[in-house]
SEMAR-242254 format. One record per atom (N, C-alpha, C): residue number from 1; atom name; residue in three letters; x, y, z. Coordinates in steps of 0.2 Angstrom, whole numbers. Layout:
NUM CA ALA X Y Z .
...
END
This chain:
1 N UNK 169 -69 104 .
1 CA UNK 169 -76 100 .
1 C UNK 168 -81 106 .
2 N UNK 161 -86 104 .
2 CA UNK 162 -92 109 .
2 C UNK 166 -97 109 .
3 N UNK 169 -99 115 .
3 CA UNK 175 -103 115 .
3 C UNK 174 -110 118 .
4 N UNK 164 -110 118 .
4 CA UNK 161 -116 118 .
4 C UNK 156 -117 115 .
5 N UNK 155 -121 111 .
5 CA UNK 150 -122 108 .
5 C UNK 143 -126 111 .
6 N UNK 138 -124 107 .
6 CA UNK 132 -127 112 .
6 C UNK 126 -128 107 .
7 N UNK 124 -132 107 .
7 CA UNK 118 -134 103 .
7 C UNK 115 -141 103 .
8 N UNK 108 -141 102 .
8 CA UNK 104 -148 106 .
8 C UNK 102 -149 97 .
9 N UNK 102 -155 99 .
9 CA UNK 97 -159 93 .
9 C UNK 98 -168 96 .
10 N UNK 92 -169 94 .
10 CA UNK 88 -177 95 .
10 C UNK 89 -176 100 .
11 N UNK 87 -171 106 .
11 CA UNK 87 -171 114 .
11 C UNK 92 -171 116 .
12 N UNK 98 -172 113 .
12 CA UNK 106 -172 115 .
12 C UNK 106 -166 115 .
13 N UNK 111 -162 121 .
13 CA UNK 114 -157 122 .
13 C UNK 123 -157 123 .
14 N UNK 123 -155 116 .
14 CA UNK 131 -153 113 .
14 C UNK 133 -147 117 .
15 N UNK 139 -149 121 .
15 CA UNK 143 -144 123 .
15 C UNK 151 -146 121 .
16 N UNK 154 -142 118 .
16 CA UNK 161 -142 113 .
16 C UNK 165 -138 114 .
17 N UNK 170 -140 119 .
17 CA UNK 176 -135 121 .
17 C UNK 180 -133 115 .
18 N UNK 180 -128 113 .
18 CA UNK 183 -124 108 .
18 C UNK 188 -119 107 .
19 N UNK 195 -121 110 .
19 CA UNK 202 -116 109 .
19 C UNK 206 -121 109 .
20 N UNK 205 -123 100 .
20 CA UNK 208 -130 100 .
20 C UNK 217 -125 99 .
21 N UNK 217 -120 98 .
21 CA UNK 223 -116 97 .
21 C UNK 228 -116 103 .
22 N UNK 225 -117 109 .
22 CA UNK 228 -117 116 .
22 C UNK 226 -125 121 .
23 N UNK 224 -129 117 .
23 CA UNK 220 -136 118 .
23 C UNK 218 -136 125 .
24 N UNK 212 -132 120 .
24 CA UNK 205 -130 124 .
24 C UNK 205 -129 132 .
25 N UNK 211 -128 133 .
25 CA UNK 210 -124 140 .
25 C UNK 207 -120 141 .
26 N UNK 207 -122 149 .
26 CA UNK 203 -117 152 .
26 C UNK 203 -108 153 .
27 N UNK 199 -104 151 .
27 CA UNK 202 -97 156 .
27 C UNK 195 -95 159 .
28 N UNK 196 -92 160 .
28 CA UNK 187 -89 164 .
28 C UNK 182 -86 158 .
29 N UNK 184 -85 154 .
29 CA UNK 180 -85 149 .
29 C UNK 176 -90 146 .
30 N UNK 179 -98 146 .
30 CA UNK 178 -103 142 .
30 C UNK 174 -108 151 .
31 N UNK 177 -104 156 .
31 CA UNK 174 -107 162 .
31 C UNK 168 -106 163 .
32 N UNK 166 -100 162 .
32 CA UNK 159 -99 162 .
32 C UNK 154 -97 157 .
33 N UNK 156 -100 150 .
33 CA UNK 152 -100 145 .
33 C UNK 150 -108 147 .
34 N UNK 154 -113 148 .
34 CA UNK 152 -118 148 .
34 C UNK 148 -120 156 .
35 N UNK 149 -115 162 .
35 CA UNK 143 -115 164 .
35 C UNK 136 -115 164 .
36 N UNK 136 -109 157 .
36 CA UNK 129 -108 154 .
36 C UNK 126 -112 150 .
37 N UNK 132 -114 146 .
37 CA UNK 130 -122 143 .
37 C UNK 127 -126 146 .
38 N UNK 130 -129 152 .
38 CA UNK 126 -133 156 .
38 C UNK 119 -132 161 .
39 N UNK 119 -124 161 .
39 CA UNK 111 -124 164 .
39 C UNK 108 -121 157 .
40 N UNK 108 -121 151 .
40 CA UNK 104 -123 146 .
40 C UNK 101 -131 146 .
41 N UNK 105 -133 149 .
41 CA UNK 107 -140 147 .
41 C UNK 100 -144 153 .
42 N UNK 96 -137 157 .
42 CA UNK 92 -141 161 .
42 C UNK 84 -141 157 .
43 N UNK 84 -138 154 .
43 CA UNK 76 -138 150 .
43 C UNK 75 -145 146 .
44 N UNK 68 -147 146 .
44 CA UNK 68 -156 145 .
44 C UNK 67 -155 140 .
45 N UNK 70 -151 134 .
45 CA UNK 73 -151 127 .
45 C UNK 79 -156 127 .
46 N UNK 84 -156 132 .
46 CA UNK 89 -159 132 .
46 C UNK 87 -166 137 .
47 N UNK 88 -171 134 .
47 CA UNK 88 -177 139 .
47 C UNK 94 -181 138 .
48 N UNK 99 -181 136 .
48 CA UNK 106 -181 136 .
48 C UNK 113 -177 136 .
49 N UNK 117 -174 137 .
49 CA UNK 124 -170 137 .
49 C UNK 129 -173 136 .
50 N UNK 130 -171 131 .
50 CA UNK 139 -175 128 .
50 C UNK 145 -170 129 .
51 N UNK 149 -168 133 .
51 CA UNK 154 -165 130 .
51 C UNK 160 -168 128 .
52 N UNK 163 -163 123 .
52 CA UNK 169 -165 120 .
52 C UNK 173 -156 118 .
53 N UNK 182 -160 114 .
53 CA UNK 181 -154 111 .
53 C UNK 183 -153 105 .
54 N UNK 187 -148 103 .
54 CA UNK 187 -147 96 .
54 C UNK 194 -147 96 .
55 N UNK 196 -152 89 .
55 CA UNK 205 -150 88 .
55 C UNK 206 -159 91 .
56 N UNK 213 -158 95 .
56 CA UNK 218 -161 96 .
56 C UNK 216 -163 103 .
57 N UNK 213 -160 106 .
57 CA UNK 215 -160 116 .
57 C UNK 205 -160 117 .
58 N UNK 206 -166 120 .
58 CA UNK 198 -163 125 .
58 C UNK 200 -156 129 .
59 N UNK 204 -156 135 .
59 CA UNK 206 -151 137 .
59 C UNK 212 -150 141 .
60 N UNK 217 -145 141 .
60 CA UNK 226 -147 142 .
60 C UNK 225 -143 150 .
61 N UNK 217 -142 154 .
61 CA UNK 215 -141 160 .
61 C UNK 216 -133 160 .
62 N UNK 219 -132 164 .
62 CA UNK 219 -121 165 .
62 C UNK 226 -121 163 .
63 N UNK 223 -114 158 .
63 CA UNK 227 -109 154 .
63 C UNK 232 -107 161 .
64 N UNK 238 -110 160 .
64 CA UNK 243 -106 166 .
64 C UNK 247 -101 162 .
65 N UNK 244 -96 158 .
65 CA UNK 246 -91 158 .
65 C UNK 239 -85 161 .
66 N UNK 235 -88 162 .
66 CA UNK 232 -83 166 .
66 C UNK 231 -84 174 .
67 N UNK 234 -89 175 .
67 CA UNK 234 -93 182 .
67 C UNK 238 -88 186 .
68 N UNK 244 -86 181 .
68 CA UNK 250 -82 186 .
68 C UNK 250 -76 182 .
69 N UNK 245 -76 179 .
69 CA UNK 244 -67 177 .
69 C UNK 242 -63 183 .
70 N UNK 245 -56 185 .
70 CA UNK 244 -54 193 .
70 C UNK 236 -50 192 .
71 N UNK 237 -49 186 .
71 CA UNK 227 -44 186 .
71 C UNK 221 -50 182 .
72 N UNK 225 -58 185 .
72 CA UNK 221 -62 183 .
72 C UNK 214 -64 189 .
73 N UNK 211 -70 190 .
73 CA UNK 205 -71 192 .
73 C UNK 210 -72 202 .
74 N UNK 216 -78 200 .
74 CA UNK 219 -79 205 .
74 C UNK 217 -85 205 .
75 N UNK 222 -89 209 .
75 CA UNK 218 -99 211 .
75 C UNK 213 -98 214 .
76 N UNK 211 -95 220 .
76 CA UNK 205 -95 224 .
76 C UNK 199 -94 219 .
77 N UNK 198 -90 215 .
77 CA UNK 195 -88 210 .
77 C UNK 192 -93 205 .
78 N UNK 198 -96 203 .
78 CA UNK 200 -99 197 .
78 C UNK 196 -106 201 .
79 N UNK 195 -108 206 .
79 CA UNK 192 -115 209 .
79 C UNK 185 -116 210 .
80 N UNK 183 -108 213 .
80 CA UNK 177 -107 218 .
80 C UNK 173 -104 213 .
81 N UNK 174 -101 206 .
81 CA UNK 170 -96 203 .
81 C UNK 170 -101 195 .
82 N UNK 178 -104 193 .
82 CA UNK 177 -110 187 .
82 C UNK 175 -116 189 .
83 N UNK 180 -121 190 .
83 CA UNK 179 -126 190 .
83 C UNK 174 -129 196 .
84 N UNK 172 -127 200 .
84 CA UNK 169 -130 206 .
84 C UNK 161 -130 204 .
85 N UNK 159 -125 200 .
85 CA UNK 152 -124 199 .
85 C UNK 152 -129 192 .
86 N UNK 156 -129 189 .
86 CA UNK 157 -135 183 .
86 C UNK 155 -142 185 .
87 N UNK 158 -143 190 .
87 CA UNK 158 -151 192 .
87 C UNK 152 -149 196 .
88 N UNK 148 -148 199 .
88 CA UNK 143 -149 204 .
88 C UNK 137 -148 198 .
89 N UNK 138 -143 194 .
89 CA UNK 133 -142 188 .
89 C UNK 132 -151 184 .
90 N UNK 137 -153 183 .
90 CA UNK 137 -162 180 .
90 C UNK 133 -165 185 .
91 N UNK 136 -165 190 .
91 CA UNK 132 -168 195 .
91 C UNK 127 -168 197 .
92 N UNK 124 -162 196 .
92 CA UNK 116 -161 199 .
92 C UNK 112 -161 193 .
93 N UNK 114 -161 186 .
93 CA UNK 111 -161 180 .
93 C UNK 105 -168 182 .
94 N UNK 100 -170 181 .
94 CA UNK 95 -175 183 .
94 C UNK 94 -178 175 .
95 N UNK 101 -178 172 .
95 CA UNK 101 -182 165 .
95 C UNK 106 -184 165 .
96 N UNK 109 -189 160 .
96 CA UNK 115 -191 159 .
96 C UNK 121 -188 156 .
97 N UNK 128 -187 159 .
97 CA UNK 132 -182 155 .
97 C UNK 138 -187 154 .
98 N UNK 138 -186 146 .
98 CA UNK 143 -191 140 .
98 C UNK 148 -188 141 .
99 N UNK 156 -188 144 .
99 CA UNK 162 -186 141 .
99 C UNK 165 -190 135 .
100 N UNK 167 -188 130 .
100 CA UNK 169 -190 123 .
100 C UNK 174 -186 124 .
101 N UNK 180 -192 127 .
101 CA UNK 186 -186 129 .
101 C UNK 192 -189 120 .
102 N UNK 192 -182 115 .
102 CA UNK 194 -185 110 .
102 C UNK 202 -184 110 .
103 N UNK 206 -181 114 .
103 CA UNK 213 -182 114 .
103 C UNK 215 -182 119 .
104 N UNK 220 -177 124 .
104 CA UNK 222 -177 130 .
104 C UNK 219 -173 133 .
105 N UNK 218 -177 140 .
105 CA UNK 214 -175 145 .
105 C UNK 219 -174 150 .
106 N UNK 219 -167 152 .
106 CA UNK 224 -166 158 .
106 C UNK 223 -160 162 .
107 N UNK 224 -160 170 .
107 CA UNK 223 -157 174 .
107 C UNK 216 -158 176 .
108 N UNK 213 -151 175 .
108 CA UNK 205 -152 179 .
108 C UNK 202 -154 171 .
109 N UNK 206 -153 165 .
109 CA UNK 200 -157 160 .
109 C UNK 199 -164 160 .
110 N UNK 204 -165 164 .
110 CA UNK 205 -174 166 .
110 C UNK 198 -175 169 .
111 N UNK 198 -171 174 .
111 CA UNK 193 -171 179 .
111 C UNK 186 -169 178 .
112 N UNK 186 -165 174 .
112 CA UNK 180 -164 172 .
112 C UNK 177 -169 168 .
113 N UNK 181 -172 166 .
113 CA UNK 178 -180 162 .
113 C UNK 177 -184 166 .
114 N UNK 180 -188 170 .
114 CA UNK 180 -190 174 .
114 C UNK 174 -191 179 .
115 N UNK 173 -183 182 .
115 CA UNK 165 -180 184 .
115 C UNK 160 -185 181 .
116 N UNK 159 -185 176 .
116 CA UNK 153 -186 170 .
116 C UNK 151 -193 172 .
117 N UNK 146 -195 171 .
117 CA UNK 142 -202 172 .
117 C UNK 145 -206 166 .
118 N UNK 148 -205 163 .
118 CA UNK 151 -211 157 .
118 C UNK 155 -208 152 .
119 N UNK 161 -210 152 .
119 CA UNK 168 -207 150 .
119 C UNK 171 -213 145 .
120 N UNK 169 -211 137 .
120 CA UNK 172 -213 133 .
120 C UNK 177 -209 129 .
121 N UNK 182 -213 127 .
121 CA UNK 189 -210 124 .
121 C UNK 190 -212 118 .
122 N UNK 194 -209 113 .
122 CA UNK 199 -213 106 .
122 C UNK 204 -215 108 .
123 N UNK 205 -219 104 .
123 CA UNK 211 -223 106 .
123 C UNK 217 -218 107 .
124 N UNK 219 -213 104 .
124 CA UNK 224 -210 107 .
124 C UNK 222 -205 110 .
125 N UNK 218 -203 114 .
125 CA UNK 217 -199 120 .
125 C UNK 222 -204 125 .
126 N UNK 221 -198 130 .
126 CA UNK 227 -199 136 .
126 C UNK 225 -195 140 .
127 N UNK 224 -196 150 .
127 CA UNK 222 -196 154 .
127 C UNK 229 -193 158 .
128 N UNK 230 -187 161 .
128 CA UNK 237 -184 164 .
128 C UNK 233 -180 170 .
129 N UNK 236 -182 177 .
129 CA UNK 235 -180 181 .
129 C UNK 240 -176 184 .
130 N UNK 240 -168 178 .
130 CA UNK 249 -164 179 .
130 C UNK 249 -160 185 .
131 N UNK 245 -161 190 .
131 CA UNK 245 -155 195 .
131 C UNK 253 -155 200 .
132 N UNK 255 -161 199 .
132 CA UNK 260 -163 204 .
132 C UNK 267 -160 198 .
133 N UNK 267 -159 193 .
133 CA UNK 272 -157 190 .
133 C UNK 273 -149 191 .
134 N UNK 269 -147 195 .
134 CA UNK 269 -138 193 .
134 C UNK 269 -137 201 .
135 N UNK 268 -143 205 .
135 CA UNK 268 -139 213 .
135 C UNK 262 -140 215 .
136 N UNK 256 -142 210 .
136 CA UNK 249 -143 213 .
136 C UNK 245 -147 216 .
137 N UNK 240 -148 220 .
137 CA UNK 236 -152 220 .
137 C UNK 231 -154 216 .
138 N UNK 229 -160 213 .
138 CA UNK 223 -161 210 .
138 C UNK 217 -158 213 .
139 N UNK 214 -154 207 .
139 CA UNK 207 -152 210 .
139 C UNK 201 -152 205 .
140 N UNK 194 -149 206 .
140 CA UNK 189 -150 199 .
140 C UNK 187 -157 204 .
141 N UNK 188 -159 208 .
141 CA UNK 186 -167 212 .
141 C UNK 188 -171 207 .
142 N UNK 195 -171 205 .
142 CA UNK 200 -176 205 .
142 C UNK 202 -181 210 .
143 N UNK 204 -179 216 .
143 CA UNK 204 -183 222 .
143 C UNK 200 -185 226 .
144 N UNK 191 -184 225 .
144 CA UNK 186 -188 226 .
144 C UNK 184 -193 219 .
145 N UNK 184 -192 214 .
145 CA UNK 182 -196 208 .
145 C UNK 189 -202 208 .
146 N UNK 194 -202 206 .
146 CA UNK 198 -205 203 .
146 C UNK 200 -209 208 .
147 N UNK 201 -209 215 .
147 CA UNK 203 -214 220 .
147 C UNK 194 -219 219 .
148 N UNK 188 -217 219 .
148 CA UNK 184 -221 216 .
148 C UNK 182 -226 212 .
149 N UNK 185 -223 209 .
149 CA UNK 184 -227 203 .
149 C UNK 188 -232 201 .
150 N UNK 196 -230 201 .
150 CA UNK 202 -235 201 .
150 C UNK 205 -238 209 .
151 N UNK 203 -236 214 .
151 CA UNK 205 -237 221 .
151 C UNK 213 -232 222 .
152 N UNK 213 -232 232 .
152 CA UNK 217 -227 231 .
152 C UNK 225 -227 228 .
153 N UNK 228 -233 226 .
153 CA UNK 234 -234 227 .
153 C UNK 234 -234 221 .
154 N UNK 233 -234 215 .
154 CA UNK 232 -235 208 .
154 C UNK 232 -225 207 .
155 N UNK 226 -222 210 .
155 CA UNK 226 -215 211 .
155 C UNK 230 -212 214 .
156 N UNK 234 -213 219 .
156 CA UNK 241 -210 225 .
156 C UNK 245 -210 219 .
157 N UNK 248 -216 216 .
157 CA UNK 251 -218 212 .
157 C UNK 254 -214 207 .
158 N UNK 246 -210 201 .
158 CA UNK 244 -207 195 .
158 C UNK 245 -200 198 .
159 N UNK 242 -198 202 .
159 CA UNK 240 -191 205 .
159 C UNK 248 -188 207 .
160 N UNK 253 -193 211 .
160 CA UNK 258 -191 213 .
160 C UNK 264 -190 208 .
161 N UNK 263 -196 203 .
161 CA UNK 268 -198 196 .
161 C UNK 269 -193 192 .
162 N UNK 261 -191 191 .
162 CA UNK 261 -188 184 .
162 C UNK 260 -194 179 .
163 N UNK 260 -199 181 .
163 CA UNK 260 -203 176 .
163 C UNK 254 -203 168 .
164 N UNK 254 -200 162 .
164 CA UNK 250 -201 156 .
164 C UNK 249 -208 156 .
165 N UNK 241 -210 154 .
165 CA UNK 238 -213 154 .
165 C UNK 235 -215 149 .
166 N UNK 235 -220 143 .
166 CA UNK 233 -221 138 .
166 C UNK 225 -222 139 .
167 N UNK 222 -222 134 .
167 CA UNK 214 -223 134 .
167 C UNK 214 -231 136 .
168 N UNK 217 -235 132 .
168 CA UNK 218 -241 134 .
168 C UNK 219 -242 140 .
169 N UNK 223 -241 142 .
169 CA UNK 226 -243 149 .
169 C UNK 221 -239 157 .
170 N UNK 218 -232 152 .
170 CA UNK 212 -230 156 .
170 C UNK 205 -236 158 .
171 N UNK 204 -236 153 .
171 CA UNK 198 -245 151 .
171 C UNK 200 -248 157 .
172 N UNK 206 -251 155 .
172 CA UNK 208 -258 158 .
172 C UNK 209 -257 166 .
173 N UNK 209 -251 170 .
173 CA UNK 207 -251 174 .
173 C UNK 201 -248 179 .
174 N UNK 198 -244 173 .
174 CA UNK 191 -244 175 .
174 C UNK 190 -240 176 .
175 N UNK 194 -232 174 .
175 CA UNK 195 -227 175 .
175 C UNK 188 -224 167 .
176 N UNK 189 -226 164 .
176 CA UNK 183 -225 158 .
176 C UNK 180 -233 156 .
177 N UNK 174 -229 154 .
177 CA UNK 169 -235 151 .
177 C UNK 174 -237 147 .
178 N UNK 175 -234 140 .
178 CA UNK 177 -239 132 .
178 C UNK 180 -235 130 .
179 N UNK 188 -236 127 .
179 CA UNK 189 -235 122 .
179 C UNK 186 -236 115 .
180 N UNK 189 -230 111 .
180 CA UNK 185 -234 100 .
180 C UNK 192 -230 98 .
181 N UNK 192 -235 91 .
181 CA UNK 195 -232 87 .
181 C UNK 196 -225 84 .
182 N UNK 199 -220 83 .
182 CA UNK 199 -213 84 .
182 C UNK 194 -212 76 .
183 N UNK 195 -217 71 .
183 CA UNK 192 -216 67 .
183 C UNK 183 -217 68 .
184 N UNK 178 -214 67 .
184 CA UNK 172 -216 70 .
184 C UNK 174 -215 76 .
185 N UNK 175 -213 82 .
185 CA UNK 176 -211 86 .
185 C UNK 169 -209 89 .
186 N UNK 168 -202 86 .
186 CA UNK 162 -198 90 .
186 C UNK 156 -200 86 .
187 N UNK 155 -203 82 .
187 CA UNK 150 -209 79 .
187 C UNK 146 -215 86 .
188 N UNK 151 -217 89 .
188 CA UNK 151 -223 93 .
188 C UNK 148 -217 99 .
189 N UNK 152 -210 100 .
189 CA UNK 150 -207 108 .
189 C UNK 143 -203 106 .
190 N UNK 141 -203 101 .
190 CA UNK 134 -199 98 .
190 C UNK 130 -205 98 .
191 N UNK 130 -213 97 .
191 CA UNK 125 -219 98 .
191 C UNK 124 -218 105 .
192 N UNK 129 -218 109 .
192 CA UNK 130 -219 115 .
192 C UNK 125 -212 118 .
193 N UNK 126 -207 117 .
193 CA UNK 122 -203 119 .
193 C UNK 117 -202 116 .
194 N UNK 113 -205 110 .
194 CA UNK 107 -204 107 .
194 C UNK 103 -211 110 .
195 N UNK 107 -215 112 .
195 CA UNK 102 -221 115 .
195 C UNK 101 -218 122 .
196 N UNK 103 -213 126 .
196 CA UNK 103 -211 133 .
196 C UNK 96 -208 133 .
197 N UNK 95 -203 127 .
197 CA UNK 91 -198 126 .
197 C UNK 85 -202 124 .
198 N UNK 85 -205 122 .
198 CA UNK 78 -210 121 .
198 C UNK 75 -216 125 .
199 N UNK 79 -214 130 .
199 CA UNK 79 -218 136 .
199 C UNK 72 -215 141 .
200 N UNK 72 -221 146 .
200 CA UNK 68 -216 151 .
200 C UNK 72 -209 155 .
201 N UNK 69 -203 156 .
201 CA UNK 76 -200 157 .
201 C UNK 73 -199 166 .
202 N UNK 69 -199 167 .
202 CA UNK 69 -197 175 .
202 C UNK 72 -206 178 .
203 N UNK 71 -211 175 .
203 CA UNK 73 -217 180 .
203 C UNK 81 -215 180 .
204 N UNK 83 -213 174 .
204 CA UNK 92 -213 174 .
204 C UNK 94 -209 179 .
205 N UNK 89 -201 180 .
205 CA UNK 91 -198 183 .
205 C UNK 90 -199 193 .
206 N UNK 86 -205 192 .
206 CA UNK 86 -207 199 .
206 C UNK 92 -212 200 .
207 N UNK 95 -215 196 .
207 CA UNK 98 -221 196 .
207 C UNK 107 -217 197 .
208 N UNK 107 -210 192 .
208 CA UNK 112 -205 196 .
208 C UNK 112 -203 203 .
209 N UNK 108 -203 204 .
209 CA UNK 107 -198 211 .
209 C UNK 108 -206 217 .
210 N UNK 105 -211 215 .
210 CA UNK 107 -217 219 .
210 C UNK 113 -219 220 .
211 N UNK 117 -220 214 .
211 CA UNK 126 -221 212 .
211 C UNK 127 -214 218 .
212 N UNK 125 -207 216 .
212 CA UNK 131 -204 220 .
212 C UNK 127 -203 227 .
213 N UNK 122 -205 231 .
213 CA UNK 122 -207 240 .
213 C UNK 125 -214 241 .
214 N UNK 125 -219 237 .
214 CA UNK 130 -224 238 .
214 C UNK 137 -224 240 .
215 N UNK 138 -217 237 .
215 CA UNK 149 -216 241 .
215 C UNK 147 -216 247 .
216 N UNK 143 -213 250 .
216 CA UNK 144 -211 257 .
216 C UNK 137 -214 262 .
217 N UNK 134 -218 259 .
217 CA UNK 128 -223 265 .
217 C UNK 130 -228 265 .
218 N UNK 129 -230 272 .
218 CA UNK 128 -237 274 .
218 C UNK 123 -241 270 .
219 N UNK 122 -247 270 .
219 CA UNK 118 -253 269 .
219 C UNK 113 -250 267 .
220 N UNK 110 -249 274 .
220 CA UNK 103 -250 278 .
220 C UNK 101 -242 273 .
221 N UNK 105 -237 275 .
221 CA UNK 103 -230 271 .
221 C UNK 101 -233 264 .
222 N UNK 107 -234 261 .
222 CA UNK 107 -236 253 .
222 C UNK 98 -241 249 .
223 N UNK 98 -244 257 .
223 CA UNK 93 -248 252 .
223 C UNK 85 -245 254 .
224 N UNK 86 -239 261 .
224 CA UNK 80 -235 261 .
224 C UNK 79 -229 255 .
225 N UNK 84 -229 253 .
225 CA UNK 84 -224 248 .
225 C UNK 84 -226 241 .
226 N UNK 83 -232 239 .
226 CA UNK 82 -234 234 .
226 C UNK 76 -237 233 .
227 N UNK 73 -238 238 .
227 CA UNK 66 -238 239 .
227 C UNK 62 -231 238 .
228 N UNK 65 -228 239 .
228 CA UNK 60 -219 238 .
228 C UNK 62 -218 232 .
229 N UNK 67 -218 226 .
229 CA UNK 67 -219 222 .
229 C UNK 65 -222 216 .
230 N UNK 65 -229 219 .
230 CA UNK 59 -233 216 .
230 C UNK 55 -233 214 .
231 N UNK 50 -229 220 .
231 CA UNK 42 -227 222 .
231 C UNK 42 -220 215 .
232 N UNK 47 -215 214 .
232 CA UNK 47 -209 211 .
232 C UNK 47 -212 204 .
233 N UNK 50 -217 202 .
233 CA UNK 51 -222 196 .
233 C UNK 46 -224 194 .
234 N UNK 43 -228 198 .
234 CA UNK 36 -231 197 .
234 C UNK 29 -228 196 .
235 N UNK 31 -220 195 .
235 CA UNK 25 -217 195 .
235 C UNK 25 -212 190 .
236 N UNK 32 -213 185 .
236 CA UNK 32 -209 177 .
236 C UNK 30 -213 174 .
237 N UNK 27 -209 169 .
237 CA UNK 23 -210 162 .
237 C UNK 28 -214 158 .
238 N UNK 34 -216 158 .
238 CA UNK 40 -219 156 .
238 C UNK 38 -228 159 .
239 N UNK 39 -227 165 .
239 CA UNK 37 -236 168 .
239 C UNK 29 -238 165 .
240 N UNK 26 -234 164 .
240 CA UNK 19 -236 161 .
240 C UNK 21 -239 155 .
241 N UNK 24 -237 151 .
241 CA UNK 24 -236 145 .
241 C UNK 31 -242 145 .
242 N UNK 35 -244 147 .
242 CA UNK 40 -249 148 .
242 C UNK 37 -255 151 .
243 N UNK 31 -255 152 .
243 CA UNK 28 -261 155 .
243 C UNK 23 -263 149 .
244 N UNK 19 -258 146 .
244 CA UNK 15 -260 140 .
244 C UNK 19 -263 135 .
245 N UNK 23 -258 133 .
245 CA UNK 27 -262 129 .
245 C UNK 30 -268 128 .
246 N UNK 31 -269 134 .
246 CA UNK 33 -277 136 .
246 C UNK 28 -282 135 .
247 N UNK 23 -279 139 .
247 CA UNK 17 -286 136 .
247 C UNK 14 -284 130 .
248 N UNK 16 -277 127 .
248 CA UNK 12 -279 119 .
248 C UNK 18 -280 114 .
249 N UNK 24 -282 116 .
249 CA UNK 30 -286 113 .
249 C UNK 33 -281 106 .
250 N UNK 30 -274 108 .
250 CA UNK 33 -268 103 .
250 C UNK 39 -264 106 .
251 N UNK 44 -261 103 .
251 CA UNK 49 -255 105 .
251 C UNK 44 -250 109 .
252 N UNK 47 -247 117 .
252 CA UNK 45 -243 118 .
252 C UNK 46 -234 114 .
253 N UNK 43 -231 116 .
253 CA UNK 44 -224 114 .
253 C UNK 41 -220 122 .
254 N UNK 48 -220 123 .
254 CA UNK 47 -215 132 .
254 C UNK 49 -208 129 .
255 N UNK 46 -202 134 .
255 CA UNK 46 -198 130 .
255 C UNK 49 -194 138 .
256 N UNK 52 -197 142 .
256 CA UNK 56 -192 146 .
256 C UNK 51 -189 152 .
257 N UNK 47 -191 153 .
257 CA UNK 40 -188 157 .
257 C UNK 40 -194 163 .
END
């Protein structure tokens, strides 16, 4: 049985964490199906990726019952072989990746939204950083995403506390793009991804890749590197076509090229 679901339509690629019965935790099973999810997710069929999941929980992060199972994968395992290829696969995806986090997000499922270029929630989603309640450290790049985003002492804070985190209160500090009402929820995070997907999709995928050498360049780097960028920008069939259409005063139609 798949324990994620996976399917493209209008260029978006639907990936749907599915053990809404264990809220959609992780096991190595559900780790590396949505692995494959995501390098499906590279053919320029898809020029969007939403994931969400199914039920109650976006994700309640790793099944700790097979965490401390003795003929299980092991934590070394469980880091190097699930979650770590997960987050670097978001990351190097050269399109935009939607988290449509629609209940509780906890542990590395916190984190693997988190990961994601644009982090929408319902209103009663909730954001849990439980590593410190069990003995652990935040992992999944918990501890590089979330001091970024919110600054360190807001993160030291959450990371240490355990403190749950309302969608709202996620917002308001800039831990997620937007809340929506739970009603129409994944209405609002499917516009939001079908506007991405009709977008230019290589300028976004330069405009990713610029946000993440920005953590770590200087100045003078940052703005030689957004110059090569640019130049790579300026030469898809996308800037052509976002330039005509402005002077012939009509909706573009980019086509991802």
């Amino acid at each position: 049985m798949n324990v994620v679901d996976f399917r493209i339509e209008q260029a978006v690629g639907y990936i749907t964490l599915n053990r809404p019965d264990k809220l959609n935790s992780f096991n190595r099973h559900m780790a590396l199906e949505m692995q494959d999810a995501l390098k499906a997710c590279e053919t320029d069929l898809v020029r969007c990726v939403l994931i969400t999941g199914t039920g109650k929980a976006f994700s309640a992060g790793q099944d700790l019952a097979e965490a401390v199972d003795p003929n299980g994968p092991g934590m070394k395992r469980i880091l190097s072989e699930h979650y770590n290829p997960i987050i670097l696969a978001i990351q190097d995806l050269k399109k935009p990746v939607v988290a449509a986090v629609n209940g509780v997000a906890a542990g590395a499922g916190a984190n693997i939204a988190l990961c994601c270029d644009i982090v929408v929630a319902s209103r009663s989603a909730s954001f849990i950083q439980a590593f410190s309640r069990i003995g652990l450290i935040p992992d999944s790049g918990g501890t590089y995403f979330l001091p970024r985003l919110i600054g360190h002492q807001k993160a030291s804070a959450i990371m240490m506390l355990g403190d749950k985190i309302s969608a709202e209160e996620a917002e308001r500090m800039g831990m997620i793009y937007k809340y929506f009402e739970d009603e129409g929820f994944m209405n609002e995070a499917n516009k939001i991804a079908n506007m991405l997907a009709s977008m230019p999709t290589a300028g976004l995928a330069y405009t990713k890749k610029a946000l993440q050498w920005s953590l770590t360049n200087s100045l003078s780097e940052q703005l030689l590197n957004e110059d090569t960028l640019q130049q790579r920008a300026a030469a898809t069939e996308d800037f052509n076509e976002g330039v005509l259409s402005f002077l012939e005063k009509r909706v573009p139609v980019f086509k991802g090229k």
